[in-house]
C-alpha positions, 0 to 999 in steps of 0.5 A: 170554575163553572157557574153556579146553576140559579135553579139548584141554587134556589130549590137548594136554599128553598129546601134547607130553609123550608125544611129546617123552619119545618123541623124547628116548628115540630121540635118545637111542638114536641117540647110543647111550645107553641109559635101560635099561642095567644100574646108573646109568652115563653112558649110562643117566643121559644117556639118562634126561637125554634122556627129561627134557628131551624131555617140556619138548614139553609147554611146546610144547604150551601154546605151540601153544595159547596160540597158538590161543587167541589166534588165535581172540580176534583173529577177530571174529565 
């Protein structure tokens, strides 16, 4: 079993993190909620939910390189 590379991991996670709490943010823009909104109304705590659920790219990120890992195992060299 090899060691994990930290770089990959870290731009991995930093990109499935990034990158969902972006997708939440515009998904959330798209239904009209809006995390910026004055006080804690329902918009601004859906869109705040949003933004949260969103940075779970980051659980897709370990998913995608699991995945490579395994792949690179399964190659004999």
């Amino acid at each position: 079993m090899s060691t994990p590379n930290p770089f990959i991991e870290g731009i991995s996670d930093a990109v499935g993190f990034v990158g969902g709490a972006l997708a939440g943010y515009w998904a959330g823009k798209w239904l009209g909620l809006d995390i910026f909104s004055a006080g804690y109304d329902n918009a601004s705590i859906g869109g705040i939910l949003l933004v949260g659920l969103g940075g779970g790219g980051l659980h897709l990120a370990r998913f995608w390189r699991a995945k490579q890992n395994a792949k690179d195992t399964d190659t004999p060299s």
